[in-house]
C-alpha positions as CSV (number, residue, x, y, z in Angstrom):
1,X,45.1,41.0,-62.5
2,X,45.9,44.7,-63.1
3,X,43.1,44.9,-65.4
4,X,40.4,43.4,-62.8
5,X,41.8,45.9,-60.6
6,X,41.1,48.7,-62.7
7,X,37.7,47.9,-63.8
8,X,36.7,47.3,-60.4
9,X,37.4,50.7,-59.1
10,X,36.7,52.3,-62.1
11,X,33.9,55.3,-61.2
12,X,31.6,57.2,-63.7
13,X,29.3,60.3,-62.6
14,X,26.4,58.9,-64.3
15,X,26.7,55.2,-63.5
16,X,27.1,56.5,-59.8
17,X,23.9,58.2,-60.1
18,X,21.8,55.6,-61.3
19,X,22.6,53.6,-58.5
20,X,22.2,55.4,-55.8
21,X,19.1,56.7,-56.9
22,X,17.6,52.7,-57.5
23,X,18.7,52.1,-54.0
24,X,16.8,55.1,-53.0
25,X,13.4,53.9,-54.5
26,X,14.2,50.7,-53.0
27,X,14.6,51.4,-49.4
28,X,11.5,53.9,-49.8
29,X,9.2,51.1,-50.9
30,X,10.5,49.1,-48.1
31,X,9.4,51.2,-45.7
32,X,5.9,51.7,-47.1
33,X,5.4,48.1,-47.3
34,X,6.1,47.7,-44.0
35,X,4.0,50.6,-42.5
36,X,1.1,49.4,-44.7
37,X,1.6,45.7,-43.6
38,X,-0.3,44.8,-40.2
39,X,2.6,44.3,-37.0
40,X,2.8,40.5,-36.3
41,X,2.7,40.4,-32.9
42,X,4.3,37.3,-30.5
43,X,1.4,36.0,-28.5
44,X,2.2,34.4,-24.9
45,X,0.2,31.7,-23.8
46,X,-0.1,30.4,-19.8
47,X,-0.1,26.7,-20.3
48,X,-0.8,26.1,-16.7
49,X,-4.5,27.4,-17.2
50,X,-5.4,24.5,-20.4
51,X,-6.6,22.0,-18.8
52,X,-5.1,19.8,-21.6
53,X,-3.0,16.8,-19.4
54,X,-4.8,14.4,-17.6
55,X,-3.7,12.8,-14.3
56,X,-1.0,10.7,-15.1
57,X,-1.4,6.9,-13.4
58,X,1.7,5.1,-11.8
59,X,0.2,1.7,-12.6
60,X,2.4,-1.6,-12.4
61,X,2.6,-4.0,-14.7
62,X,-0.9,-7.0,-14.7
63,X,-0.5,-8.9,-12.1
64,X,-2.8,-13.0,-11.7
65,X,-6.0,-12.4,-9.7
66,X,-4.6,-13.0,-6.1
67,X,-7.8,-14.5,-4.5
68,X,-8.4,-16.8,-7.2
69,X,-5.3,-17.3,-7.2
70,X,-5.6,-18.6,-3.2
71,X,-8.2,-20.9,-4.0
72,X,-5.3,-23.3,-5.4
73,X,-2.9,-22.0,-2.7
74,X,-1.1,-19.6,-4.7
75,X,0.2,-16.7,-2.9
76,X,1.1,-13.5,-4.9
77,X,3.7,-12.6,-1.7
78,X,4.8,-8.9,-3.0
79,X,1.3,-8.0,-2.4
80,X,1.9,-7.9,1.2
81,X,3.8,-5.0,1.0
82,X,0.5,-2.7,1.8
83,X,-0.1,-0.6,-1.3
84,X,1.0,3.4,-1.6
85,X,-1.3,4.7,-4.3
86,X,-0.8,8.5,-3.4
87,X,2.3,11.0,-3.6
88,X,2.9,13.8,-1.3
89,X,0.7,16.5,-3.3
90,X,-1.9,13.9,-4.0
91,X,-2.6,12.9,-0.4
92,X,-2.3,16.5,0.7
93,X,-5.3,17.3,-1.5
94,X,-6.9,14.6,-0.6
95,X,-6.9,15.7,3.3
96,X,-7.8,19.2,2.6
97,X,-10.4,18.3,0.6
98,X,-11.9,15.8,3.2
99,X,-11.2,17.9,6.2
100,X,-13.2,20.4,4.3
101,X,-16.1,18.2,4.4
102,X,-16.0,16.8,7.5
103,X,-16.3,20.0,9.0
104,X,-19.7,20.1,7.7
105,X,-20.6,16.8,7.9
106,X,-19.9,16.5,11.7
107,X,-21.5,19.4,12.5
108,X,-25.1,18.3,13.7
109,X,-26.3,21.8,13.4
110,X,-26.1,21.8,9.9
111,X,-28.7,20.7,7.3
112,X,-29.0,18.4,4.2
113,X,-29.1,21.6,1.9
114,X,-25.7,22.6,3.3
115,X,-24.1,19.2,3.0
116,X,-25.0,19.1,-0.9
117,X,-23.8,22.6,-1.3
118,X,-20.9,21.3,0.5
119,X,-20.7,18.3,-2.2
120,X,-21.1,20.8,-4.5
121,X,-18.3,22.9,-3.5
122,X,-15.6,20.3,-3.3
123,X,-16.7,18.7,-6.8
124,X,-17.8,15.9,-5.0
125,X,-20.4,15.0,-7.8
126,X,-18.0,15.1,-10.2
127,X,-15.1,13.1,-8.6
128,X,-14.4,10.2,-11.0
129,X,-14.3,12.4,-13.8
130,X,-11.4,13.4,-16.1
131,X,-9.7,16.9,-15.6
132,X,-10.5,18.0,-18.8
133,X,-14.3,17.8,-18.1
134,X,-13.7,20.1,-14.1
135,X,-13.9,16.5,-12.5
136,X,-11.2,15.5,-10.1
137,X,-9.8,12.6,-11.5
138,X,-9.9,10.7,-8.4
139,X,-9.3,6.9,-8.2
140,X,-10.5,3.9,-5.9
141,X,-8.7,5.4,-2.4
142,X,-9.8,8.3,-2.7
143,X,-13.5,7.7,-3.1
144,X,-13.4,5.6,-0.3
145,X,-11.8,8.5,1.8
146,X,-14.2,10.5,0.7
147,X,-17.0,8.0,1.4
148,X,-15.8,7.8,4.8
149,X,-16.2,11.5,5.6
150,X,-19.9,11.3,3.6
151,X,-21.7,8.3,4.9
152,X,-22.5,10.1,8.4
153,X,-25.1,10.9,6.3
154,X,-26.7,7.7,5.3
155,X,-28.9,8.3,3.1
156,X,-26.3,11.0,1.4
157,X,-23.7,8.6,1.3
158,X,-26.1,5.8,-0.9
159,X,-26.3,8.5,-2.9
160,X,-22.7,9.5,-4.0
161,X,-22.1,5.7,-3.9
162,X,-24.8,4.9,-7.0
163,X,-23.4,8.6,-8.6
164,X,-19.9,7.9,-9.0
165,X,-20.7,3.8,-9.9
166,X,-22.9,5.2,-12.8
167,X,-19.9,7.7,-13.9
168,X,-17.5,4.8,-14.3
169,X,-20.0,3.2,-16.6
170,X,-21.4,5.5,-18.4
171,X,-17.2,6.9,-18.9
172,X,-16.9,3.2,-20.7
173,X,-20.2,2.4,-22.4
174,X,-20.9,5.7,-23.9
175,X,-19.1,7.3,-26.6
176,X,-17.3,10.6,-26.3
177,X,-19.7,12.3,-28.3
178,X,-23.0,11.1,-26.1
179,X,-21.1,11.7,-22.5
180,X,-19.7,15.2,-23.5
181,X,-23.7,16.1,-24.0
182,X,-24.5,14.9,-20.6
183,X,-21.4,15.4,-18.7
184,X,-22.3,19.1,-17.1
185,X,-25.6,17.9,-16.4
186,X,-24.1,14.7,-14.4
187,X,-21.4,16.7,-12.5
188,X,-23.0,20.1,-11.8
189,X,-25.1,17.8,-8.7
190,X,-28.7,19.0,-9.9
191,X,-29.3,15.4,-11.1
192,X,-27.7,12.1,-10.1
193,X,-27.5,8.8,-11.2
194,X,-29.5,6.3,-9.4
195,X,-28.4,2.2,-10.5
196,X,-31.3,0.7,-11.2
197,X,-30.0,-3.3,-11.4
198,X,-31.6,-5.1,-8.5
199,X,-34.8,-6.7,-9.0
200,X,-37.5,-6.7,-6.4
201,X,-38.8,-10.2,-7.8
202,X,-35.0,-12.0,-8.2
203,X,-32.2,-11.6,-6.1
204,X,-29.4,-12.9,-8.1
205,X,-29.7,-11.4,-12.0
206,X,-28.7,-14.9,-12.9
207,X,-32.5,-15.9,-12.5
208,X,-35.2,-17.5,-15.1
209,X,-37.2,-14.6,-13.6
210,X,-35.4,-11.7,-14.0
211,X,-38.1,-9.3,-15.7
212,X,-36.4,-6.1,-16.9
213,X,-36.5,-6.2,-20.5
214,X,-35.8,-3.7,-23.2
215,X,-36.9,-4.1,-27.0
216,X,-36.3,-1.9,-30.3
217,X,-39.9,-0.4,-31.4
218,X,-40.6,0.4,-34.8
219,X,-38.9,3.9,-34.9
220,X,-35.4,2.1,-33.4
221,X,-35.5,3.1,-29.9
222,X,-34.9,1.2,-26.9
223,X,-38.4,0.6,-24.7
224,X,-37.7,-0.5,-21.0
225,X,-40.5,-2.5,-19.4
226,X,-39.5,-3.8,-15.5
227,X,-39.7,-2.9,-12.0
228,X,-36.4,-2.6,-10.2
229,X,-35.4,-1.2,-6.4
230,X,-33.7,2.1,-6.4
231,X,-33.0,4.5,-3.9
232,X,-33.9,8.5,-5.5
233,X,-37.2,8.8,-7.6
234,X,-36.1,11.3,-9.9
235,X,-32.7,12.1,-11.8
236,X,-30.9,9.5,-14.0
237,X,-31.5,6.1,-14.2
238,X,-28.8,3.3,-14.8
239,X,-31.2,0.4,-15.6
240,X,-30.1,-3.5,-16.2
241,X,-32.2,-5.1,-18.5
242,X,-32.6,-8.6,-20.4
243,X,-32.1,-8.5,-24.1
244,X,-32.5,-11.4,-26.9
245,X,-33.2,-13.8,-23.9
246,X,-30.2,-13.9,-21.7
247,X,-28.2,-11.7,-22.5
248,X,-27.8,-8.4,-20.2
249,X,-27.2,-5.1,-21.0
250,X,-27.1,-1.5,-19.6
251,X,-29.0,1.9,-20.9
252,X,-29.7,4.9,-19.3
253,X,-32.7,6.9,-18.9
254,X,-32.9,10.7,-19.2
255,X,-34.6,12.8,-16.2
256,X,-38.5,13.0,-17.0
257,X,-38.2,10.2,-19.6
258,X,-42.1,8.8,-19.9
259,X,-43.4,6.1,-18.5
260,X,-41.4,6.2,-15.5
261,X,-42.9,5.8,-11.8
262,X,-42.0,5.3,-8.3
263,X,-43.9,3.5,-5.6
264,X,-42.4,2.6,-1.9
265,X,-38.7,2.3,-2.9
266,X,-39.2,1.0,-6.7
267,X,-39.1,2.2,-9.7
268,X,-41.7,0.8,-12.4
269,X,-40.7,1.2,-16.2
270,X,-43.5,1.1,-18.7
271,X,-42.2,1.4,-22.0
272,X,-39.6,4.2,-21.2
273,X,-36.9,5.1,-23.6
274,X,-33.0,4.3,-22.5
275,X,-29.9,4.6,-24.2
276,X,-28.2,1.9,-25.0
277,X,-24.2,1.1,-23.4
278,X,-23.0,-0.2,-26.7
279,X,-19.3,0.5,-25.5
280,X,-19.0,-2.0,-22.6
281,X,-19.2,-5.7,-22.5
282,X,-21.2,-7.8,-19.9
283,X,-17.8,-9.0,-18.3
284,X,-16.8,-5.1,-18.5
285,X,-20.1,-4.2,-16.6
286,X,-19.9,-6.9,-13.8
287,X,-16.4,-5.9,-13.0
288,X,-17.4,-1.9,-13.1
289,X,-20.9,-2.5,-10.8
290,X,-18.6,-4.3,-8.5
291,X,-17.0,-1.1,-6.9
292,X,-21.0,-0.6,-5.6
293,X,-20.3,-3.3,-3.3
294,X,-16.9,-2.3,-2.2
295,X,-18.8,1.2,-1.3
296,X,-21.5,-0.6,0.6
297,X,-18.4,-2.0,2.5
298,X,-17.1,1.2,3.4
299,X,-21.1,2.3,4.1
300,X,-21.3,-0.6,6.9
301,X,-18.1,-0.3,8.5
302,X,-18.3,3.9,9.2
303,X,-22.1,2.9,10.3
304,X,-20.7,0.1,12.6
305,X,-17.8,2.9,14.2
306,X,-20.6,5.3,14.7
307,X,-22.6,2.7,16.8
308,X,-19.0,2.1,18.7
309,X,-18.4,6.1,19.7
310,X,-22.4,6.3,20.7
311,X,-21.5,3.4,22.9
312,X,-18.2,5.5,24.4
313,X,-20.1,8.6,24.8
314,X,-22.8,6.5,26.7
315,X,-20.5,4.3,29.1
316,X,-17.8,7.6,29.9
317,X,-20.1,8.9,32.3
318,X,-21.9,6.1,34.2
319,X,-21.4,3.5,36.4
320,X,-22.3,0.2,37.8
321,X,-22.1,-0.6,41.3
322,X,-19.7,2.0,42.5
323,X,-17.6,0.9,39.7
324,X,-17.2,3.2,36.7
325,X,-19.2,1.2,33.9
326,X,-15.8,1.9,31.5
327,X,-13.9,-0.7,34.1
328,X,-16.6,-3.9,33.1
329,X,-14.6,-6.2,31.3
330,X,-17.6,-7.3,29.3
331,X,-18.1,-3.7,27.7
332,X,-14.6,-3.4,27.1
333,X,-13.8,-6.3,25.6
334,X,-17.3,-6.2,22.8
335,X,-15.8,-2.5,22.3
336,X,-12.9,-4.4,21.5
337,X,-14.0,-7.2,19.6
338,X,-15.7,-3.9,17.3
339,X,-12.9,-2.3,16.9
340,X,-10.7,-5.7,15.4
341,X,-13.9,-5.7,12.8
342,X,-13.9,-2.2,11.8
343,X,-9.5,-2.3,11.5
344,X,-9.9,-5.3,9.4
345,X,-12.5,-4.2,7.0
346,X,-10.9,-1.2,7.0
347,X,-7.8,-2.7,6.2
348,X,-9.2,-5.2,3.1
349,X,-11.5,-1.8,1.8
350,X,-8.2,0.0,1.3
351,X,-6.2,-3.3,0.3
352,X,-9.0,-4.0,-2.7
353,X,-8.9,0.1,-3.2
354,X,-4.8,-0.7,-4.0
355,X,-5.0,-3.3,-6.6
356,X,-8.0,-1.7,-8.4
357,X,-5.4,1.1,-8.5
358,X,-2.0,0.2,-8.9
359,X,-1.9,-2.7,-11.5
360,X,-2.9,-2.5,-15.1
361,X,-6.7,-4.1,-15.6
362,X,-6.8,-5.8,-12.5
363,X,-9.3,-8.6,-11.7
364,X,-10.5,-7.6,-8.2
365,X,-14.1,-8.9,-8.6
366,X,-13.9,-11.2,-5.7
367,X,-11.4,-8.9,-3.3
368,X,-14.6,-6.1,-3.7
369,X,-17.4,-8.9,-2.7
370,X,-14.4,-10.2,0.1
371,X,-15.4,-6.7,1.5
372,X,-18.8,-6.8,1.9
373,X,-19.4,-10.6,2.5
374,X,-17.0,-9.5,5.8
375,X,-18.9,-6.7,7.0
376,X,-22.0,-8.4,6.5
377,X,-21.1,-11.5,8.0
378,X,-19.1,-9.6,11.5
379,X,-21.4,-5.8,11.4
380,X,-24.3,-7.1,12.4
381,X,-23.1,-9.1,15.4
382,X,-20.7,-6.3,16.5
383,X,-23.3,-4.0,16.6
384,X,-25.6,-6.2,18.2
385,X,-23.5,-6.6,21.4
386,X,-22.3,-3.2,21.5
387,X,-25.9,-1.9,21.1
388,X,-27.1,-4.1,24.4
389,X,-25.1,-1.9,26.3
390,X,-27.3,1.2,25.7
391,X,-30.5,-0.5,24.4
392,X,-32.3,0.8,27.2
393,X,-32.1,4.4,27.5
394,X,-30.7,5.2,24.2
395,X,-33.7,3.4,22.4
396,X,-34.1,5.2,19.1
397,X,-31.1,5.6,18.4
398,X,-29.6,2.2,18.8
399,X,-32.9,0.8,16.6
400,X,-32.0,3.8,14.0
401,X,-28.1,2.5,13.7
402,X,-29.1,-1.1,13.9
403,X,-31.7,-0.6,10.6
404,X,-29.1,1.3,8.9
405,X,-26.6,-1.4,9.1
406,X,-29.2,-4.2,8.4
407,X,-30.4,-1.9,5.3
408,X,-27.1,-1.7,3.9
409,X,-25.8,-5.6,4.6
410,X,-28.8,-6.8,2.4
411,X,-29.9,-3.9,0.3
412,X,-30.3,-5.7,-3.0
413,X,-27.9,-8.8,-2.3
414,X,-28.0,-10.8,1.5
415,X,-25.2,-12.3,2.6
416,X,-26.0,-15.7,1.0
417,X,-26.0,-14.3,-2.8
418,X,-22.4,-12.7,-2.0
419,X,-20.9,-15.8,-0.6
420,X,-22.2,-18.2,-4.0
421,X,-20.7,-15.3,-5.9
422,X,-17.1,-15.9,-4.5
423,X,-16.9,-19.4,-4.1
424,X,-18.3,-20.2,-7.3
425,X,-16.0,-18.3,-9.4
426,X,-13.2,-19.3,-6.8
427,X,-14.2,-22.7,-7.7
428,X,-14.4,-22.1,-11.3
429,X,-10.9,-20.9,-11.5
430,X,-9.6,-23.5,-9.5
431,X,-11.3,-26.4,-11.7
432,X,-9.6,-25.0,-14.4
433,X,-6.4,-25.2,-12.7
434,X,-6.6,-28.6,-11.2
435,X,-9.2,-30.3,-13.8
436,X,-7.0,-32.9,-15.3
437,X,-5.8,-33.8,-10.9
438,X,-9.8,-34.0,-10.1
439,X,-10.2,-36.1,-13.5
440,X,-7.7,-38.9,-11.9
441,X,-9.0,-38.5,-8.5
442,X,-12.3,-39.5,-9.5
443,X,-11.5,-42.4,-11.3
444,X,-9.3,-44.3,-9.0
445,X,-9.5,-48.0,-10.8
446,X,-8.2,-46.7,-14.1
447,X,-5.1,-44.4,-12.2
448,X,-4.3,-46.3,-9.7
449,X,-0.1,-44.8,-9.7
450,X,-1.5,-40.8,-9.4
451,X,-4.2,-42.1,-6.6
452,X,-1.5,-43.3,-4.6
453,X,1.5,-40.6,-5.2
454,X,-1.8,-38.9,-3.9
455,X,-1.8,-40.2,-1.0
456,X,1.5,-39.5,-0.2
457,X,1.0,-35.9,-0.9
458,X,-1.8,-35.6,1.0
459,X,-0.7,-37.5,4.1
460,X,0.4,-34.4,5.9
461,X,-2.8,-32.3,5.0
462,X,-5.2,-35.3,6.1
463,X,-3.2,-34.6,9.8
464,X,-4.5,-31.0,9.5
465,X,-0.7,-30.4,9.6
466,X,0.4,-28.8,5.8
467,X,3.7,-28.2,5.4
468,X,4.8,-24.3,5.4
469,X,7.0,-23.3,2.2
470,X,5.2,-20.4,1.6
471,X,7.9,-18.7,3.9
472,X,5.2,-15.5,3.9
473,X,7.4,-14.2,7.0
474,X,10.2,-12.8,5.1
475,X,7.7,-10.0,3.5
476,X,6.5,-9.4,6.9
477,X,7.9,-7.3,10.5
478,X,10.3,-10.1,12.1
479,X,7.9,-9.5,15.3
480,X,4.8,-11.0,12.9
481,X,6.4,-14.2,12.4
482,X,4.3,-16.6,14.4
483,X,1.1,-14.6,12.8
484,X,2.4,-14.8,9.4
485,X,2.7,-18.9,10.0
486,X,-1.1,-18.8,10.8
487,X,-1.7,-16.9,7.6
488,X,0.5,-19.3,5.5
489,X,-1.1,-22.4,7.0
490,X,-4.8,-21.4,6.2
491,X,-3.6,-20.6,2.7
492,X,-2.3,-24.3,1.8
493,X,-5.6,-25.1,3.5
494,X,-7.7,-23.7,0.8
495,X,-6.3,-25.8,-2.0
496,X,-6.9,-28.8,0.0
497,X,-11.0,-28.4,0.3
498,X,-11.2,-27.4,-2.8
499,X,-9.7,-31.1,-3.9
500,X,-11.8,-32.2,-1.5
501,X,-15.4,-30.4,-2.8
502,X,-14.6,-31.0,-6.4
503,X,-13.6,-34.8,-6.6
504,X,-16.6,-35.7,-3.7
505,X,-19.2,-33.5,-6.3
506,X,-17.9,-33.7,-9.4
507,X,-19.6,-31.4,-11.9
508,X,-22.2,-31.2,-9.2
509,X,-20.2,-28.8,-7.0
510,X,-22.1,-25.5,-7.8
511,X,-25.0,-27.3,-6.0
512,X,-23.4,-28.0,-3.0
513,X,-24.2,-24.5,-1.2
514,X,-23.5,-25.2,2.2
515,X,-20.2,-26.3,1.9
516,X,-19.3,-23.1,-1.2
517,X,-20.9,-20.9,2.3
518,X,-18.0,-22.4,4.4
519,X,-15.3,-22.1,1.2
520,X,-16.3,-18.1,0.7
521,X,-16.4,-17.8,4.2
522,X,-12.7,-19.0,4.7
523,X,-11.6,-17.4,1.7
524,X,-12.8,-14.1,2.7
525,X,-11.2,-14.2,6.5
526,X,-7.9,-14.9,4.3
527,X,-8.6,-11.5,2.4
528,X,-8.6,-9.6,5.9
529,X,-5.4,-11.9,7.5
530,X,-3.3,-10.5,4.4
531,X,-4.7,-6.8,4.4
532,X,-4.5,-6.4,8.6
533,X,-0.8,-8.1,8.2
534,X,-0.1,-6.1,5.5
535,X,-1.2,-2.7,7.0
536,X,0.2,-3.3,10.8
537,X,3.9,-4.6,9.7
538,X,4.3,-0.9,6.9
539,X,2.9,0.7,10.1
540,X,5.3,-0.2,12.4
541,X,8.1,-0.2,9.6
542,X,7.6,3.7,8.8
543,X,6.8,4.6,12.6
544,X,3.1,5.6,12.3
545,X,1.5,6.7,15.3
546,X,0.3,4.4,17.5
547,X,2.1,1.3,15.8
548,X,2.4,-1.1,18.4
549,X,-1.2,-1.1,19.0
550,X,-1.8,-1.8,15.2
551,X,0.8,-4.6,15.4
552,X,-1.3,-5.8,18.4
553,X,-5.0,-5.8,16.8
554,X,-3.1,-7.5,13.7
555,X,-1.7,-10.2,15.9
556,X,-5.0,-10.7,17.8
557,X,-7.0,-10.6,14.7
558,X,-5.0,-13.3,12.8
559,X,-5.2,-16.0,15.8
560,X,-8.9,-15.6,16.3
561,X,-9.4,-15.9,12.5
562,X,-7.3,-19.1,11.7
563,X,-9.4,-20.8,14.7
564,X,-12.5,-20.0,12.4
565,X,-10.8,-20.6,9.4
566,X,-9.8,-24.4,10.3
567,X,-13.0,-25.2,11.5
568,X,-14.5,-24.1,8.7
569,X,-12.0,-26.0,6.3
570,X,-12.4,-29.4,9.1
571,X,-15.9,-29.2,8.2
572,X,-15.6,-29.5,4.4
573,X,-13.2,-31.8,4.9
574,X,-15.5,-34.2,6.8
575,X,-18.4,-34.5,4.4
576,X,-22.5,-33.1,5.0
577,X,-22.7,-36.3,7.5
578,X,-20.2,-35.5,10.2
579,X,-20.8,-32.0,10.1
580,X,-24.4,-32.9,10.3
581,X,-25.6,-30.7,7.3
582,X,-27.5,-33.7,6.0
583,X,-29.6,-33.5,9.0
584,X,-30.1,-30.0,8.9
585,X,-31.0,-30.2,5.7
586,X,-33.7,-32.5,6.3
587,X,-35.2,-30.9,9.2
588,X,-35.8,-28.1,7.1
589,X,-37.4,-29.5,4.5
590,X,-39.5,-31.1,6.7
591,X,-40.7,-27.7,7.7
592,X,-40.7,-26.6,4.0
593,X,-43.4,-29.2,3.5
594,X,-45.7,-29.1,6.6
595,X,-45.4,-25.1,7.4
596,X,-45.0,-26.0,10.9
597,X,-42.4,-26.9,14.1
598,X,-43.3,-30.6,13.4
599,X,-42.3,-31.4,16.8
600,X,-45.2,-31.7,19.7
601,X,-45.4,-29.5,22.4
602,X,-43.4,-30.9,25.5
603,X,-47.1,-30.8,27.8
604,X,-47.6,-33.6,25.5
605,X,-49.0,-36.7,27.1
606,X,-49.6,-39.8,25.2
607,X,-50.6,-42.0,28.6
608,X,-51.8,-41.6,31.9
């Protein structure tokens, strides 16, 4: 230890002197080295402006199809807790941004330049798409709220609708690579996408004569050859065509593409180049062009309210007989009869705008043609009774509003087309449901036990009496019991007719139109029931303004419509002879064969 201690203190002039002079040349050539290196300097970065996170979606888990679903008397009864798609921020935007168009939009003094520069402005033309490409992001609701503000210009409105349909496909048949060439193009609103899927030949594309058709020529590009109706003669075109025989596929054509014309609303492709949508199947595309008919919807029903406030504006200041012409029960009660249309579509648009939105790939095919089939089916005769009151002096204006709803309840599809679309893939899905039930039921002899267990079962619904377990009033405002009864009791109905269409037709059912007409029908009043239910109970539960009235038009609304929807169900029920379609039937025919009245004039004489 003494030794250790020595040698460690142990100091020598020279040995001193080396050291301190290494450590010299050491520090000196540390600090040349670092003034010769370059200063590494911490960058900051403001997250906030990368656009790098897209909007996140609070989606619930898949949920059954709930109007298919109904067709076997199934009720999905969470879903009548109205849906809330939108938080605070969300729907705060959402009102700015519509408020900021309306302004423009309901100001008659302004033109159709500064509506699209008000499009413009509020990225209306790039709505649907993602953050990351300066779209908005913006789901089902808030298109339609958009939508709402935008189709008091008609035409305008047709416009957006086809624009943001086209988005959604080409954001799922494209790859990334193709749409981020064509993306600032699409949204910038110099060129729009018109759909180009109806035929002006075949109404349904399920035809023998659908005659769109696209082939590979020998450099291996798509040729279009067809004529199809579209709205816009120029920008992109979102064409349906007929490949290898039946199947159908989508492809787009670019702005100036050759061999593309446009003659009195159609648009005639002779050999015109289209891009395939390899990306997306034909189930995928059906369920994606569907969203054009819940627009069309939303089109009808702001067309039908405009007709309703002309009516107002033209009644306020008369009157009839000393009497102010507001007081005539007659114009107050087809004002009213209006306004239980335009809640309930209203309240199904929104509804179907929900389910799209809030459940993981949701099957809302049918809900979307609900929509329309309803607005078709009540717009026309709304508006026709509110336009009789001021037909007279307010000619052009009631014919204008009356062409624009007529336009957009049949533009490309009539009423008739819609209805055989719901109730024959409501039919469909109940058959596979119930196939081995309608199996037994039409062989009676060789089950004679199930026929009569059967029976049984059935007693109550042959009474036009079903039971009610569905016990839909414990989702529903205590005050909405007796309504929410009426609701349950044309739900078990439904299962009922269908038993009743499938074991009296048999594999023949999808022939058997007038009766699927009375089915849709039904089904689709029992869209509107659950979505005017729905919205009037959360209504009065959260203490919206003006509640009670909701609660009211709900209540009225549901007893008119079970009325309509037993009679409806009565007449399946009792068969093309008692509800004398057989003899409708005939007499048209009849007619179909001569061209004429058949019937004599009643002058006739056949003695003297």
């Amino acid at each position: 230890m003494n030794i250790s201690r020595h040698l460690c203190i142990f100091r020598h002039p020279i040995f001193n002197k080396n050291i301190c002079r290494k450590f010299r040349f050491s520090s000196t050539n540390y600090q040349s080295t670092q003034t010769a290196q370059p200063r590494v300097v911490e960058e900051k970065f403001n997250f906030e402006d990368l656009k790098v996170l897209e909007r996140r979606e609070r989606r619930k888990a898949k949920i059954r199809p709930f109007m298919k679903d109904v067709f076997v008397s199934t009720y999905n009864k969470e879903l009548l807790a109205y849906p809330e798609i939108l938080n605070k921020e969300e729907s705060e935007a959402l009102d700015e941004r519509a408020a900021v168009l309306d302004k423009i939009f309901s100001d008659p003094e302004k033109s159709k330049t500064d509506r699209l520069n008000a499009l413009k402005g509020t990225k209306m033309y790039a709505a649907p798409v993602a953050l990351t490409n300066d779209g908005l992001a913006a789901n089902c609701t808030e298109l339609i709220r958009y939508l709402e503000v935008i189709a008091s210009d008609i035409s305008l409105g047709q416009e957006i609708s086809d624009h943001w349909v086209g988005l959604e496909v080409l954001k799922k048949g494209l790859l990334d690579e193709q749409l981020q060439q064509i993306i600032s193009d699409l949204t910038n609103g110099e060129h729009t996408i018109t759909l180009a899927i109806k035929e002006k030949i075949a109404e349904r594309v399920t035809q023998a004569d659908f005659r769109t058709t696209a082939e590979l020529d020998g450099q291996n590009v798509w040729r279009i050859s067809g004529e199809k109706i579209c709205l816009n003669s120029n920008g992109y075109f979102l064409v349906l065509c007929c490949i290898e025989g039946s199947r159908l596929k989508a492809y787009l054509v670019h702005p100036g593409a050759e061999g593309v014309s446009y003659e009195a609303g159609v648009a005639i492709f002779r050999k015109t180049p289209g891009t395939p949508l390899d990306q997306m199947t034909e189930q995928a595309l059906a369920q994606t062009l569907g969203l054009s008919r819940l627009h069309a919807a939303t089109l009808c029903r702001i067309t039908l309210k405009k007709a309703m406030h002309s009516c107002v504006e033209y009644i306020q200041p008369r009157t009839f007989s000393g009497k102010p012409l507001s007081e005539v029960s007659t114009i107050r009660s087809a004002i009213g009869d209006a306004l239980l249309d335009i809640y309930a579509c209203e309240s199904a648009e929104y509804f179907t705008a929900g389910l799209l939105d809030g459940y993981l790939e949701p099957d809302a095919e049918l809900e979307m043609a609900m929509c329309r089939n309803f607005i078709s089916n009540n717009g026309l005769f709304a508006i026709l009774k509110l336009l009789n009151i001021s037909a007279l002096e307010k000619q052009q204006e009631c014919e204008d509003l009356l062409k624009d709803l007529r336009h957009l309840a049949t533009y490309g599809e009539n009423l008739d087309s819609v209805n055989m679309f719901i109730a024959l893939n409501g039919i469909h899905h109940a058959g596979k449901v119930m196939s081995e039930e309608i199996k037994q039921m039409r062989n009676p002899v060789l089950n004679p036990t199930f026929i009569f267990k059967k029976v049984l079962a059935n007693r109550k619904q042959e009474k036009d009496d079903p039971t009610l377990d569905l016990f839909l009033a414990e989702h529903l405002h205590p005050t909405l019991r007796p309504t929410a009864e009426q609701l349950e009791y044309c739900v078990l109905r439904i299962k009922y007719a269908c038993e009743t269409l499938m074991s009296r037709h048999g594999v023949k059912v999808a022939s058997a139109y007038t009766e699927l007409s009375r089915l849709a029908e039904a089904t689709t009043e029992i869209l509107a029931m659950t979505a005017v239910l729905a919205r009037a109970s959360r209504s009065y539960c959260i203490g919206v303004r003006n509640a009670e009235l909701e609660m009211k038009l709900a209540s009225c609304f549901v007893n008119k419509t079970k009325d309509k929807v037993r009679k409806l169900i009565l007449e399946i029920d009792d068969g093309e002879y008692l509800n004398l379609d057989h003899f409708r039937v005939a007499f048209g025919k009849k007619v179909l064969d001569t061209n004429s009245v058949i019937v004599e004039k009643p002058t006739t004489r056949v003695f003297w």
